[in-house]
Structures are given as C-alpha cells and as structure tokens.
PAMARMI-670187 format. One record per residue (C-alpha): chain; x, y, z. Coordinates in nm, 2 decimals. Example, Ala and Ser with C-alpha at 12.3 -4.5 7.8 and 13.67 -1.06 7.14 Angstrom:
% residues 2
pt chain A | xx 1.23 | yy -0.45 | zz 0.78 .
pt chain A | xx 1.37 | yy -0.11 | zz 0.71 .
//
This chain:
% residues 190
pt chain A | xx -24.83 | yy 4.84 | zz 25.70 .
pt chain A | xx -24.61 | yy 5.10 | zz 25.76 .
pt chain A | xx -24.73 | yy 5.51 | zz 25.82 .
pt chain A | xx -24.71 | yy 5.72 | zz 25.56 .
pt chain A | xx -24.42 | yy 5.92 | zz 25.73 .
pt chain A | xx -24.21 | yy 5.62 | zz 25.77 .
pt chain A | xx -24.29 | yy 5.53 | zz 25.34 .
pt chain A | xx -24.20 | yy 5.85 | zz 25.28 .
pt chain A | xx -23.88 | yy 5.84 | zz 25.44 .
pt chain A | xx -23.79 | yy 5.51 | zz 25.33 .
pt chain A | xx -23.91 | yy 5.66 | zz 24.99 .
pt chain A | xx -23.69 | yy 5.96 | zz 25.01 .
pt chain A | xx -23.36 | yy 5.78 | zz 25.15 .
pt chain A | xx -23.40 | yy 5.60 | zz 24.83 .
pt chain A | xx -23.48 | yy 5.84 | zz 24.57 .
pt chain A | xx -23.25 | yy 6.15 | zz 24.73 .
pt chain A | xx -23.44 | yy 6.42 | zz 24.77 .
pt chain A | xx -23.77 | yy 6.49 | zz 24.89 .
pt chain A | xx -24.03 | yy 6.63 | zz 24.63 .
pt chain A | xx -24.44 | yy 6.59 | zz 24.50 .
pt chain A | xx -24.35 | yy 6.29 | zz 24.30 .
pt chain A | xx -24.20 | yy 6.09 | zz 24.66 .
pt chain A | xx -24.50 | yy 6.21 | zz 24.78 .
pt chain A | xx -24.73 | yy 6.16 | zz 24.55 .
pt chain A | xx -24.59 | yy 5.79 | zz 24.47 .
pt chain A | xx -24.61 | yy 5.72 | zz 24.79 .
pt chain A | xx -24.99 | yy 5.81 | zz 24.86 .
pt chain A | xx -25.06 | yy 5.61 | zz 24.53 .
pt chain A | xx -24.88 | yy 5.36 | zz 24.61 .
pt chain A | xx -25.05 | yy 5.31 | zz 24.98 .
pt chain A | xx -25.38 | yy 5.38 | zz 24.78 .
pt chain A | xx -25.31 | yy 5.07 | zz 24.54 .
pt chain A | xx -25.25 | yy 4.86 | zz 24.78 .
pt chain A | xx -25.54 | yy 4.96 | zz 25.03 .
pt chain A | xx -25.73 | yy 4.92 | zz 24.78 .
pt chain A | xx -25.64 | yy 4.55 | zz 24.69 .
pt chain A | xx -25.63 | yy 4.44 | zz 25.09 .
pt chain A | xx -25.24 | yy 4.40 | zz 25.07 .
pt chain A | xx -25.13 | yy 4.46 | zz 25.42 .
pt chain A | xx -24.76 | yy 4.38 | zz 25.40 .
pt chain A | xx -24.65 | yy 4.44 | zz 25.05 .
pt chain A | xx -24.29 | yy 4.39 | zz 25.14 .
pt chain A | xx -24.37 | yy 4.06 | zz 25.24 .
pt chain A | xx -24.65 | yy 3.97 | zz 24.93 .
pt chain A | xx -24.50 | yy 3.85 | zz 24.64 .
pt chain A | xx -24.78 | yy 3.82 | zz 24.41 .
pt chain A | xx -24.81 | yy 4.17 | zz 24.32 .
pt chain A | xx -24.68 | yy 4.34 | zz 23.98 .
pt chain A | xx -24.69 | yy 4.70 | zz 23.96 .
pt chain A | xx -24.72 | yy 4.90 | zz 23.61 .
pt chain A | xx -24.51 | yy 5.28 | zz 23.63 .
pt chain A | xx -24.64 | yy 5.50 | zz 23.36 .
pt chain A | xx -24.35 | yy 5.69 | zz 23.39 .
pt chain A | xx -23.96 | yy 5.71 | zz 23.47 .
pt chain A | xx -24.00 | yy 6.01 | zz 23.66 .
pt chain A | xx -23.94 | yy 6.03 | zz 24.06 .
pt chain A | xx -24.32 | yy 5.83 | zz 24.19 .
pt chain A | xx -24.14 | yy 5.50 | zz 24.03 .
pt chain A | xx -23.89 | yy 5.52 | zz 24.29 .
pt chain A | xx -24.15 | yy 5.62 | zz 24.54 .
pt chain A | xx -24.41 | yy 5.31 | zz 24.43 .
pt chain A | xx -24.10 | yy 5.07 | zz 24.38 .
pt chain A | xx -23.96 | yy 5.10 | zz 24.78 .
pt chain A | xx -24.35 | yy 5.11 | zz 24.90 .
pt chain A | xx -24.47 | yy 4.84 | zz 24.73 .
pt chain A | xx -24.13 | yy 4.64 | zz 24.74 .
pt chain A | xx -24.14 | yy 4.57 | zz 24.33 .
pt chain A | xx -23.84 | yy 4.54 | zz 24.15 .
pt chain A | xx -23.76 | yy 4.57 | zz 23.74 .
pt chain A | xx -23.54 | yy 4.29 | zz 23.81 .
pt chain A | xx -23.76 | yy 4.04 | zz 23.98 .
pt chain A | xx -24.05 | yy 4.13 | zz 23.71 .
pt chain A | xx -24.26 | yy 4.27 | zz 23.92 .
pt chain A | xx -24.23 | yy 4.65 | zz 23.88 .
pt chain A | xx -24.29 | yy 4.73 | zz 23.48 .
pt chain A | xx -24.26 | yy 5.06 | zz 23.33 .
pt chain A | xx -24.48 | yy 5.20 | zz 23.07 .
pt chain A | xx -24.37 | yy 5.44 | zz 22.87 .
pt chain A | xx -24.66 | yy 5.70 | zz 22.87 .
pt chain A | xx -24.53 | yy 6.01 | zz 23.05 .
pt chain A | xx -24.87 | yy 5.97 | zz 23.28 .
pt chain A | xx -24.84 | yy 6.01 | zz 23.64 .
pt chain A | xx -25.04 | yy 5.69 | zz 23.63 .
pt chain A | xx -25.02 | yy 5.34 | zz 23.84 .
pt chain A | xx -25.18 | yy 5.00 | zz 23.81 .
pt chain A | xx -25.20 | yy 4.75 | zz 24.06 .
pt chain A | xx -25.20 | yy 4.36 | zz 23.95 .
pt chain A | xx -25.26 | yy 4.10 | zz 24.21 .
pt chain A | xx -25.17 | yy 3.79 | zz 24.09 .
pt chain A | xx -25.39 | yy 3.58 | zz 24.34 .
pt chain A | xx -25.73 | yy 3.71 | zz 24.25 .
pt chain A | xx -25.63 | yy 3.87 | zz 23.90 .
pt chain A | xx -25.78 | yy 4.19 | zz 24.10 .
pt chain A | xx -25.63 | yy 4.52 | zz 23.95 .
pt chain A | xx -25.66 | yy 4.86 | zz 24.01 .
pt chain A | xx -25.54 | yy 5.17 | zz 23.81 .
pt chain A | xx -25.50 | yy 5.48 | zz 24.01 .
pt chain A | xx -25.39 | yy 5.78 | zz 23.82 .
pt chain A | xx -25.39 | yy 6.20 | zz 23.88 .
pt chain A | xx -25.67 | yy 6.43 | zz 23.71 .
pt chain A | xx -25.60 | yy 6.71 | zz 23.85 .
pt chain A | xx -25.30 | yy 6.91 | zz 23.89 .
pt chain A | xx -25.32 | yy 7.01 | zz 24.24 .
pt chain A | xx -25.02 | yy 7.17 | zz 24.39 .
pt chain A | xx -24.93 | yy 7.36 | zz 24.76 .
pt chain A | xx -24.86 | yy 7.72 | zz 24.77 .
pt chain A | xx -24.52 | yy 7.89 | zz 24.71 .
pt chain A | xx -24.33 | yy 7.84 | zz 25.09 .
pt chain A | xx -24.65 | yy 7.55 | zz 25.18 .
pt chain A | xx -24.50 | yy 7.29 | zz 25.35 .
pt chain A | xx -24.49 | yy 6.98 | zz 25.08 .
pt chain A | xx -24.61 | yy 6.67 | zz 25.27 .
pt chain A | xx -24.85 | yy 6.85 | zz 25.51 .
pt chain A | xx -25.02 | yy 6.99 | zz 25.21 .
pt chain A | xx -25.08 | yy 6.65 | zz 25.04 .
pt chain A | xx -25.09 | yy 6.45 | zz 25.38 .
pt chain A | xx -25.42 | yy 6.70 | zz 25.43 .
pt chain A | xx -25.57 | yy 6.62 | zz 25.08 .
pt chain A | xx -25.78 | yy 6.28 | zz 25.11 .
pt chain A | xx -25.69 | yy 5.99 | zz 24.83 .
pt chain A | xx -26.00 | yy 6.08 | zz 24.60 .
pt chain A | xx -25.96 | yy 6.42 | zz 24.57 .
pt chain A | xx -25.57 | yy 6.38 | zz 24.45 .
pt chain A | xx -25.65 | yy 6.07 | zz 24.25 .
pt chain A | xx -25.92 | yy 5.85 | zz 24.05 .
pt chain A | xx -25.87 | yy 5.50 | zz 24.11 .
pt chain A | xx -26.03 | yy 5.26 | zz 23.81 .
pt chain A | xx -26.09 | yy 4.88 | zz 23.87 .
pt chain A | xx -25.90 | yy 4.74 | zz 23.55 .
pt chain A | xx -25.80 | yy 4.38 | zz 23.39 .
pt chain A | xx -25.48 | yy 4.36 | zz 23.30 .
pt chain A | xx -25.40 | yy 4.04 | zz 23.04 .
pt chain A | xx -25.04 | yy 3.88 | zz 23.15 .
pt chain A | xx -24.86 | yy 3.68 | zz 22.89 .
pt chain A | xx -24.68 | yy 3.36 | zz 23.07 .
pt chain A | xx -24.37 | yy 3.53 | zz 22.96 .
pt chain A | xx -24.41 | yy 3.84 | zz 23.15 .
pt chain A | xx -24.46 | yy 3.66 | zz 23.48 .
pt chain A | xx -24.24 | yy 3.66 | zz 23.72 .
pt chain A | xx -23.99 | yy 3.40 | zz 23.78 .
pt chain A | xx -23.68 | yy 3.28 | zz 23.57 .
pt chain A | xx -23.70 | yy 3.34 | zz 23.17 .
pt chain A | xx -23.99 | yy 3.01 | zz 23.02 .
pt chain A | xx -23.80 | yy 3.09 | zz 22.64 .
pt chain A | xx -23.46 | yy 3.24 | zz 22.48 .
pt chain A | xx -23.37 | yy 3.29 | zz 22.08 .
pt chain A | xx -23.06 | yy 3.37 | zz 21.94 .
pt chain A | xx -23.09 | yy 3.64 | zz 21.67 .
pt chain A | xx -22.98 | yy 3.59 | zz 21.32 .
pt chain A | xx -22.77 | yy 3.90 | zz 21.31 .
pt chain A | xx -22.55 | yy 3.98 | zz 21.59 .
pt chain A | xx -22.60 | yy 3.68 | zz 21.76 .
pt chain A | xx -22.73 | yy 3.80 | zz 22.09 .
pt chain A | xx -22.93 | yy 3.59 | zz 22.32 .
pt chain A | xx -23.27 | yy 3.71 | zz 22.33 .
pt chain A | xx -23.51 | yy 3.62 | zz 22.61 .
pt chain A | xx -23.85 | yy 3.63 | zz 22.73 .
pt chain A | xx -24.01 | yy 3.60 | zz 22.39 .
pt chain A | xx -23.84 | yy 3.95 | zz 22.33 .
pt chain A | xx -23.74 | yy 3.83 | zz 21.99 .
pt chain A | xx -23.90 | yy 3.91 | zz 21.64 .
pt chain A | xx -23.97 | yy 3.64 | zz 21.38 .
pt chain A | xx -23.98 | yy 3.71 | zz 21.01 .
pt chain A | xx -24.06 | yy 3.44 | zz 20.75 .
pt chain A | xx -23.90 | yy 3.19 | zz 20.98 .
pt chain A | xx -23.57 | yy 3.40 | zz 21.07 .
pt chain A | xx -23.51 | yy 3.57 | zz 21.43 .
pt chain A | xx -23.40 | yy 3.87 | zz 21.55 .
pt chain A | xx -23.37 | yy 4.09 | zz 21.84 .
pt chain A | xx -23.58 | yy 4.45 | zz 21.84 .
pt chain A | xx -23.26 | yy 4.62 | zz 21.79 .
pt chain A | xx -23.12 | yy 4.47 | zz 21.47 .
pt chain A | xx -23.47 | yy 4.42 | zz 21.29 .
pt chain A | xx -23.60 | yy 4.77 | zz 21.41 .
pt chain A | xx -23.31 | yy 4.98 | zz 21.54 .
pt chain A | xx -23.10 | yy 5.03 | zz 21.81 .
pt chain A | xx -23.12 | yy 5.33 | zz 22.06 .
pt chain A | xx -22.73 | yy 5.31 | zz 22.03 .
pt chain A | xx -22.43 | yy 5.29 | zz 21.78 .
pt chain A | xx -22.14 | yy 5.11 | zz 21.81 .
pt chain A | xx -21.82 | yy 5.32 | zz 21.85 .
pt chain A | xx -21.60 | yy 5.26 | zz 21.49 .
pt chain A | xx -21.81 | yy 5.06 | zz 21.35 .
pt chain A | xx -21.93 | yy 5.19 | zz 21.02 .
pt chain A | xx -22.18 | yy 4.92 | zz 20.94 .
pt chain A | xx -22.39 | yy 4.94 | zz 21.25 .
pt chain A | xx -22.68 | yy 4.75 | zz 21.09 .
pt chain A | xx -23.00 | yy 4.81 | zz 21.22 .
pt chain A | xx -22.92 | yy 5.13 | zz 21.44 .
pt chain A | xx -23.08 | yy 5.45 | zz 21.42 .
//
C-alpha cells in the first residue's frame, strides 16, 4: 500500500486543489481498507465503495481505493454525510466509516500535519455493516435492459419502472431533472 503522502498526492493531482475533504477522504479511505485487510486496492477488484456525498472525499476515496462510477464499483449516495462504506465482495465483509465530530486545524495550521497527527478513531467511527447487493448492481456488464413506453429510451440495469404491465424510465413516469429545449410537451419533466 502506498504512504499516506504519496495517496494524498495522487489524491490532489486528481481533484485540483488540496483541502480537508482530499485529506479527509484519503485517511477514510486508507482506514476502510485497513480495516478489511486490502493491501493493494488498485490491484483488488472485488471491492465497491458507497460515497455519501458529491463533495471533494469522493474524489479522494475514488483514486485511493481505485473505484470507478463507471466500472460499478464506486456508488454515490445521496445523503450529504461525510460518510463511507466499504463492501468486499469476497467475504461480504463491510465496514462503514463516517465523521462525528467536526474537528478542524487552527486558522494558518498546516492542513495535512494537523490531520496526519490526529489517530483514525479520534477523526472517525468505523461501524461493521451488511450491505444487501442486488445482482443488478454488481459489477460487470448490464444482466437486463427495457425499453420505456414513452420516449423510447433504453433502460438498463433494472433501472426501469413497471406499472400495470407498461414500462417506463424514472424520468418519464416520475420527472426529469431536465427539459427539453422547444419542446412544449415535455411529458414527465419537472
């Protein structure tokens, strides 16, 4: 496993700018996967990684841990928690580590030495969780497509809806977070 300087760099080069959620992501991150006995997470592909949020530690947990959106390994949760869960798809081992309290260096305090000085349990509590996986959230090519019954989109993933027999995509049954330009009839927008 890399140091945590050389993650944090790595994590930084990546992100663009250095701040507490690089570093924070980064020593949750390291923590997750310390505490599931993953050496070499760039090289372990049985790991999926849950973000609780979109802020900057889901760039920071994404280049440590090596998950990706688009190879289904790195999922994002829409809590707005600076929250992580670890899912080893070996052992079905899982771990959620997440920050209590809001601890935070000094005006002019150096950034990482502050944090780097701070030991893993006093910045974060780490939870041993189960997390259910449905077949179609796995990793690996789409297991299922529909076709909704409205604007004829392909849906994958079991990502569809199904009323009384008929299917539709989230956007057209539910609302889309967009609307078509000139169209007047944008049927199941916002």
């Amino acid at each position: 496993m890399n140091s945590f300087r050389e993650d944090l760099k790595r994590a930084v080069d990546y992100h663009g700018h250095l701040c507490s959620g690089q570093v924070l992501g980064v020593r949750m991150a390291r923590m997750g996967l310390r505490l599931l006995g993953i050496d070499d997470p760039l090289a372990f592909r049985d790991l999926i990684v849950y973000v609780e949020t979109d802020r900057c530690i889901a760039d920071a947990v994404g280049t440590v841990t090596g998950c990706k959106i688009g190879r289904r390994r790195l999922k994002w949760m829409d809590y707005g928690k600076t929250a992580v869960s670890f899912l080893n798809l070996q052992d079905g081992q899982a771990v959620r580590i997440y920050r209590e309290k809001l601890i935070y260096p000094a005006d002019g305090e150096d950034l990482v030495e502050f944090y780097e000085a701070l030991s893993d349990e006093e910045l974060f509590i780490a939870q041993p969780i189960e997390i259910p996986i449905r077949p179609e959230d796995m990793p690996g090519k789409p297991i299922m497509a529909a076709t909704c019954e409205i604007c004829g989109e392909e849906v994958i993933d079991g990502r569809h809806i199904q009323v009384d027999g008929h299917i539709f995509c989230k956007g057209c049954h539910g609302g889309h977070y967009y609307r078509v330009k000139g169209v007047t009839d944008n049927v199941g927008t916002l």
